[in-house]
C-alpha positions as CSV (number, residue, x, y, z in Angstrom):
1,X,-9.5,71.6,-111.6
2,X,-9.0,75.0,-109.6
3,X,-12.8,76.5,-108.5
4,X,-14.0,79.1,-110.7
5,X,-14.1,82.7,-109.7
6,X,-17.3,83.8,-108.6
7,X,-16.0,87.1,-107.4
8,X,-15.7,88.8,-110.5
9,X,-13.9,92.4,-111.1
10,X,-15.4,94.9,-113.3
11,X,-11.9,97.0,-113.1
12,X,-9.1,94.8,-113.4
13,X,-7.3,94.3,-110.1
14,X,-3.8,94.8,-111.6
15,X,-4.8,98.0,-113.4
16,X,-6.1,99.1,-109.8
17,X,-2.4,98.4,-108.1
18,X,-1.4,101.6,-110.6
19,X,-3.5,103.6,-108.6
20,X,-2.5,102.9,-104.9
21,X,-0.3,104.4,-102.0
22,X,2.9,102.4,-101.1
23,X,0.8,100.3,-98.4
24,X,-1.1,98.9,-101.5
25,X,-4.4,100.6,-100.4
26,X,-6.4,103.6,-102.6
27,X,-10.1,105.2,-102.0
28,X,-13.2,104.6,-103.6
29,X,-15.7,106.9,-103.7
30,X,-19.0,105.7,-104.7
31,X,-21.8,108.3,-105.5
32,X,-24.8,105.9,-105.0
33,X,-24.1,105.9,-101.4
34,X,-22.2,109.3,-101.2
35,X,-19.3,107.8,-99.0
36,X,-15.5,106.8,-99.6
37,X,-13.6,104.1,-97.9
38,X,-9.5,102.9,-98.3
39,X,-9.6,99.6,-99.4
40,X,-7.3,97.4,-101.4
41,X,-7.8,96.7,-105.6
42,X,-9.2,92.8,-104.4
43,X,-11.9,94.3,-102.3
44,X,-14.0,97.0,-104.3
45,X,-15.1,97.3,-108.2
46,X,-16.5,93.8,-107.8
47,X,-19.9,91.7,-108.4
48,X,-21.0,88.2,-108.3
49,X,-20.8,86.5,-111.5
50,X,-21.2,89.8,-114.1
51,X,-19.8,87.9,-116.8
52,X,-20.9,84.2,-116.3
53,X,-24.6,84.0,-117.2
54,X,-26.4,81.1,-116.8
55,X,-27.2,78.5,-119.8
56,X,-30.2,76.7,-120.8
57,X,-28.4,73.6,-119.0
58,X,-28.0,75.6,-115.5
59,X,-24.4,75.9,-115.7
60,X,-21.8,78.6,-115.9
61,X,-21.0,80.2,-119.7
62,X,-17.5,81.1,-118.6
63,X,-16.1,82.0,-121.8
64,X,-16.3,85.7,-121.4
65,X,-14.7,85.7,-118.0
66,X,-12.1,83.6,-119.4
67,X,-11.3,85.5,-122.2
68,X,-10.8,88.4,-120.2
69,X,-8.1,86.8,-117.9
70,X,-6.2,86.1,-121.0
71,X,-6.7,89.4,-122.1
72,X,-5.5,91.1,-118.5
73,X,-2.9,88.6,-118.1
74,X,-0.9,90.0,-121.7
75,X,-2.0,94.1,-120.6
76,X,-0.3,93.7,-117.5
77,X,3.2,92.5,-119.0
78,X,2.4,95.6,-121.5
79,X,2.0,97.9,-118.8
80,X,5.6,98.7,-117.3
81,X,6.1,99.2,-121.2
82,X,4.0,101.9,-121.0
83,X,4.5,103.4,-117.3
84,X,8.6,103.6,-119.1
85,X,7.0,105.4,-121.7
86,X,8.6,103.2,-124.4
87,X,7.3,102.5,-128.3
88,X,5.3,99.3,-128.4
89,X,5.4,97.4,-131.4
90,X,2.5,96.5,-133.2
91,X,2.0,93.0,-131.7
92,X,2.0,94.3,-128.4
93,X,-0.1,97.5,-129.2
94,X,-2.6,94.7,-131.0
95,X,-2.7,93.4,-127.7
96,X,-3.3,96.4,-125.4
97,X,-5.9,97.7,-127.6
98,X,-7.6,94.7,-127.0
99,X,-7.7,95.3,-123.1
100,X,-8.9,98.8,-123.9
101,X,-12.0,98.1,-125.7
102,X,-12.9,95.2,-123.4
103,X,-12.3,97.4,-120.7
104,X,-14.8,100.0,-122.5
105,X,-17.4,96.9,-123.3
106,X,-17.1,95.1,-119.6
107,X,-18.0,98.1,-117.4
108,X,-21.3,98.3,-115.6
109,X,-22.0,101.3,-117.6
110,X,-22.0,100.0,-121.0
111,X,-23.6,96.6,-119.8
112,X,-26.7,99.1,-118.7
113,X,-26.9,101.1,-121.5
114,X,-26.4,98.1,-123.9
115,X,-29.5,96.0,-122.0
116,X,-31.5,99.5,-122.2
117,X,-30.8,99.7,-125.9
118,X,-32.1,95.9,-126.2
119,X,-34.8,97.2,-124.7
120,X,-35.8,99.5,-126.3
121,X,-35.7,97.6,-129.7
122,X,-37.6,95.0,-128.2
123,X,-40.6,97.4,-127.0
124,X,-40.3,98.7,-130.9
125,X,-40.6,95.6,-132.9
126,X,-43.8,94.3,-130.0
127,X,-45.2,98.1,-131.0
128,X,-45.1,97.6,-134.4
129,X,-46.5,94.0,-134.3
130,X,-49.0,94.9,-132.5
131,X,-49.5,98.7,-134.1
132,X,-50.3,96.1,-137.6
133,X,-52.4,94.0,-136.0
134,X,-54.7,96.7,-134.7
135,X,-54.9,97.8,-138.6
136,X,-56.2,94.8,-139.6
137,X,-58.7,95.0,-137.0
138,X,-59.4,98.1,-137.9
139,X,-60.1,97.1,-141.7
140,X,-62.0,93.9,-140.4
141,X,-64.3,96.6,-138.2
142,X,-63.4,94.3,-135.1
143,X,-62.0,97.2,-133.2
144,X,-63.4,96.6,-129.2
145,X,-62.6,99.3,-126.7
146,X,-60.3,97.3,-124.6
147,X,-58.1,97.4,-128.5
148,X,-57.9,100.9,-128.3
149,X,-57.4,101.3,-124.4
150,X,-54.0,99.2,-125.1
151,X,-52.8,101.0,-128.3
152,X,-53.3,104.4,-126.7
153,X,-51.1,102.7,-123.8
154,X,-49.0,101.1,-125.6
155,X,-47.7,105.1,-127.6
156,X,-47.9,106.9,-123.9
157,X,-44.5,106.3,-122.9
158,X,-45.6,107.6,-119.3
159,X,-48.0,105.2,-118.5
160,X,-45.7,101.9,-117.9
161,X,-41.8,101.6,-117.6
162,X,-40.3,98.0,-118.7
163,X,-37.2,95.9,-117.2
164,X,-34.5,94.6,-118.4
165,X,-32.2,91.6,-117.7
166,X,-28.8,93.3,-117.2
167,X,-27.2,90.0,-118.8
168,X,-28.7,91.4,-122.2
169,X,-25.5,93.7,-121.9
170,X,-23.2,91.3,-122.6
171,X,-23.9,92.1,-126.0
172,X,-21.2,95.1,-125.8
173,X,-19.0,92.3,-126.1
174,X,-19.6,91.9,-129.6
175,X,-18.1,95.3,-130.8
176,X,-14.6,94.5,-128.6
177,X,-13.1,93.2,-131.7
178,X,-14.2,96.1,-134.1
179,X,-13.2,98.5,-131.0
180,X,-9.6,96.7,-130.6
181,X,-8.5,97.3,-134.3
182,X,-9.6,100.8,-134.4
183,X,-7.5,101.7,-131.5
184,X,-4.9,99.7,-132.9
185,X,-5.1,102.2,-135.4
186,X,-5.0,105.2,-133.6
187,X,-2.0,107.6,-132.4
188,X,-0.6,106.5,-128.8
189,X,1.0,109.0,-126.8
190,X,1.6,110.1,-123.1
191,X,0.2,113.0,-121.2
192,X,2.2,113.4,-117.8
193,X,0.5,115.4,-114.6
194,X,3.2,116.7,-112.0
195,X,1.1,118.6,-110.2
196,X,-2.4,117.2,-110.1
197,X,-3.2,113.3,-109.0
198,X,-5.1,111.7,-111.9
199,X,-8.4,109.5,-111.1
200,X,-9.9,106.6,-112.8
201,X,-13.5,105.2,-112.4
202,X,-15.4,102.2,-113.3
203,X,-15.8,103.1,-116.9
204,X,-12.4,104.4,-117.6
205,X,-12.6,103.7,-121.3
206,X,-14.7,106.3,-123.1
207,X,-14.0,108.5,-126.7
208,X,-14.6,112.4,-126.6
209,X,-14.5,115.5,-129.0
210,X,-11.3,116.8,-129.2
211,X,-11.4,120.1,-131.0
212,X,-13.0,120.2,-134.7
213,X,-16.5,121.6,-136.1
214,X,-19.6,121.1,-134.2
215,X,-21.4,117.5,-134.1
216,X,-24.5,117.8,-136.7
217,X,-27.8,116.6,-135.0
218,X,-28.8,113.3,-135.2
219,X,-25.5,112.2,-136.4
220,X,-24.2,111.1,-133.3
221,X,-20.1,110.8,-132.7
222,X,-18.1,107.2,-132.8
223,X,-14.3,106.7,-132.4
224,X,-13.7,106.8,-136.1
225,X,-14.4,110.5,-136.4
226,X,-11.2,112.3,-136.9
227,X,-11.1,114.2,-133.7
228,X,-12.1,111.4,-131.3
229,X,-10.2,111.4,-128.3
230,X,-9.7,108.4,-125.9
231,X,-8.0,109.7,-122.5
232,X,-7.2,106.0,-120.6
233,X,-5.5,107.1,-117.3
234,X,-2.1,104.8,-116.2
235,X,-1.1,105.8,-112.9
236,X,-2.1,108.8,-111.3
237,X,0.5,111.0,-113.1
238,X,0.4,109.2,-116.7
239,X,-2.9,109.4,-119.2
240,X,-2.0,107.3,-122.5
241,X,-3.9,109.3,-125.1
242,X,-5.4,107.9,-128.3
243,X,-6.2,109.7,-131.4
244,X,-5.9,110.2,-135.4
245,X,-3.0,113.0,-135.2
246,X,0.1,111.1,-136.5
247,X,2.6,113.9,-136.0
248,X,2.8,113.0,-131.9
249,X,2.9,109.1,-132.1
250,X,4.7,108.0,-128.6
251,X,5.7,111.5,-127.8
252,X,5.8,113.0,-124.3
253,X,3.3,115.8,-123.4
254,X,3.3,117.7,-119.7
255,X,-0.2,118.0,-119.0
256,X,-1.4,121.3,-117.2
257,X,-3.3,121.6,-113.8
258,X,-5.9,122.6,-115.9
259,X,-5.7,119.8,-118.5
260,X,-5.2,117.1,-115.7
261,X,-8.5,118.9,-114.1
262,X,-10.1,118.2,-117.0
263,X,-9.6,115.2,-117.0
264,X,-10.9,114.1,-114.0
265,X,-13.8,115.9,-114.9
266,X,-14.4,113.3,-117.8
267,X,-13.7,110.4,-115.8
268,X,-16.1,112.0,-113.1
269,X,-18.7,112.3,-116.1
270,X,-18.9,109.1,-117.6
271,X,-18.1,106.9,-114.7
272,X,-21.4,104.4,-113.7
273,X,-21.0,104.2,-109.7
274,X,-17.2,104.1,-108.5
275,X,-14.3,107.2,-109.0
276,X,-10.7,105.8,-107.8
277,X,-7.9,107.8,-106.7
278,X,-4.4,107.6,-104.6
279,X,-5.0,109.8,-102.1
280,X,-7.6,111.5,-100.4
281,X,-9.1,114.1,-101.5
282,X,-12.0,116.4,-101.1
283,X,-11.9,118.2,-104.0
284,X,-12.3,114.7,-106.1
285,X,-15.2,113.2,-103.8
286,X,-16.9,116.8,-104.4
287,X,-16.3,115.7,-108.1
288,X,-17.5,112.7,-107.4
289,X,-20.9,114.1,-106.4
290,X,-21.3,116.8,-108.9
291,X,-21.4,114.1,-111.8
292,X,-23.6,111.5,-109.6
293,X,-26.0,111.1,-112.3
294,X,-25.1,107.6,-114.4
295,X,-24.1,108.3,-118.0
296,X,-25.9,107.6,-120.8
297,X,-23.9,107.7,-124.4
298,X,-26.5,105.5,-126.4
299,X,-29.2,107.8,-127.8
300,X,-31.5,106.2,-130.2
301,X,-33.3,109.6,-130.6
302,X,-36.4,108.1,-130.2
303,X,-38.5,108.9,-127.1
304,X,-39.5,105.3,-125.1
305,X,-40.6,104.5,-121.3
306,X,-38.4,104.1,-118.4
307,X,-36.4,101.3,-119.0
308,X,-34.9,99.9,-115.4
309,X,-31.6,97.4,-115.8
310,X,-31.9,94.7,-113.4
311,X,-29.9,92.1,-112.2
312,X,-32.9,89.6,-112.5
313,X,-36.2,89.5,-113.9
């Protein structure tokens, strides 16, 4: 039996070789530290043991980081498919739509924002429990002062901030199958840059708005809407662009300076820590910078403390 992997990539290694110089090397730029370094895909966008959580009986649940080396290991025959800008059929499009929305559910961003959503529905249902409890006291006239010290804590979401095992995340898993048949779904075609390198980060996998009437409030905006977007970068000259137009399925589009621009701009936007890229460049580490702030998609719309992700509690 071969050891298991401990070192455990939350950006596919293979994927990564699409993005290098001839030498096999590309920068990372991570905007936590502000620095960039040239390094090889085996050595960055790593952690130790992301996706194999402990179980009650002290061992390794390794199905998740299994089922994501099966998953890799089909994309990456897909993917020379896709660099020749051919049709896929629908098996293999089945397929690659099942590394996109694992891709989109395995990066350290959704993982966050997942375990901060658990979070914050946990600190709910303990409010309400308790928020009913205090009415009975009420009713009962046991009400002490120390009762309504905590309650009037308990609604001032400034006066405590609560953390969160990061493994809660692993949750986001759960909608990769719901994801997967949606894209399968969706119109596939290529965007080509000539004259502007394309970048990728550690949450390449994202939807956006793509023309259509304003959002209402409060509604929010999944990838079914009709003008959802999903701009998944190849190489850094190819984008393979998903949406619900039919009339361009596996056509060839030349994507402006201003377009491709754009699109690092997203990538920029909703990365969690890391931007990649072939070669060096200042402009894209300024980038970088500008959009250091970690992205947050989930909104509840419902005020709650600071709710800090951690890797252990």
């Amino acid at each position: 039996m071969s050891e298991r992997t401990k070192r455990q990539h939350v950006i596919p290694r293979f994927y990564l070789r699409h993005f290098t110089q001839p030498d096999g090397e590309l920068w990372t730029h991570d905007c936590v530290t502000g620095s960039v370094r040239k390094t090889t895909p085996e050595k960055t966008a790593f952690e130790t043991n992301i996706y194999t959580p402990v179980g009650e009986d002290g061992a390794r649940i390794e199905l998740i980081e299994d089922t994501l080396a099966t998953i890799e290991s089909q994309a990456a025959s897909i993917y020379p498919d896709l660099l020749a800008f051919r049709t896929l059929d629908p098996v293999a499009k089945l397929d690659f739509a099942a590394f996109l929305a694992t891709m989109f559910a395995r990066s350290p961003a959704q993982l966050r924002q997942f375990a901060q959503t658990m979070g914050q529905m946990a600190l709910w249902g303990g409010r309400h429990a308790m928020d009913r409890e205090f009415r009975e006291k009420e009713e009962r006239g046991e009400v002490s002062a120390a009762d309504r010290t905590i309650q009037k804590v308990l609604h001032d979401s400034e006066m405590f901030s609560m953390d969160v095992d990061r493994r809660v995340g692993l949750l986001a898993f759960q909608q990769a199958e719901t994801l997967m048949h949606l894209m399968a779904q969706m119109n596939w075609s290529y965007e080509i840059s000539e004259s502007q390198q394309l970048v990728t980060s550690d949450n390449p996998v994202f939807w956006v708005k793509g023309g259509g009437p304003p959002v209402l409030p409060g509604y929010g905006f999944g990838l079914g809407n009709p003008y959802a977007v999903i701009p998944f970068p190849l190489s850094p000259g190819v984008i393979l662009r998903l949406d619900w137009r039919r009339d361009g399925a596996w056509k060839k589009f030349k994507l402006e300076r201003k377009r491709a621009k754009l699109a690092n701009q997203y990538q920029a936007k909703h990365k969690e820590r890391l931007l990649f890229f072939r070669d060096s460049d200042q402009g894209l580490r300024a980038l970088a910078m500008k959009y250091k702030d970690p992205v947050n998609q989930i909104n509840l719309g419902v005020s709650s403390p600071v709710i800090d992700v951690v890797r252990k509690l």
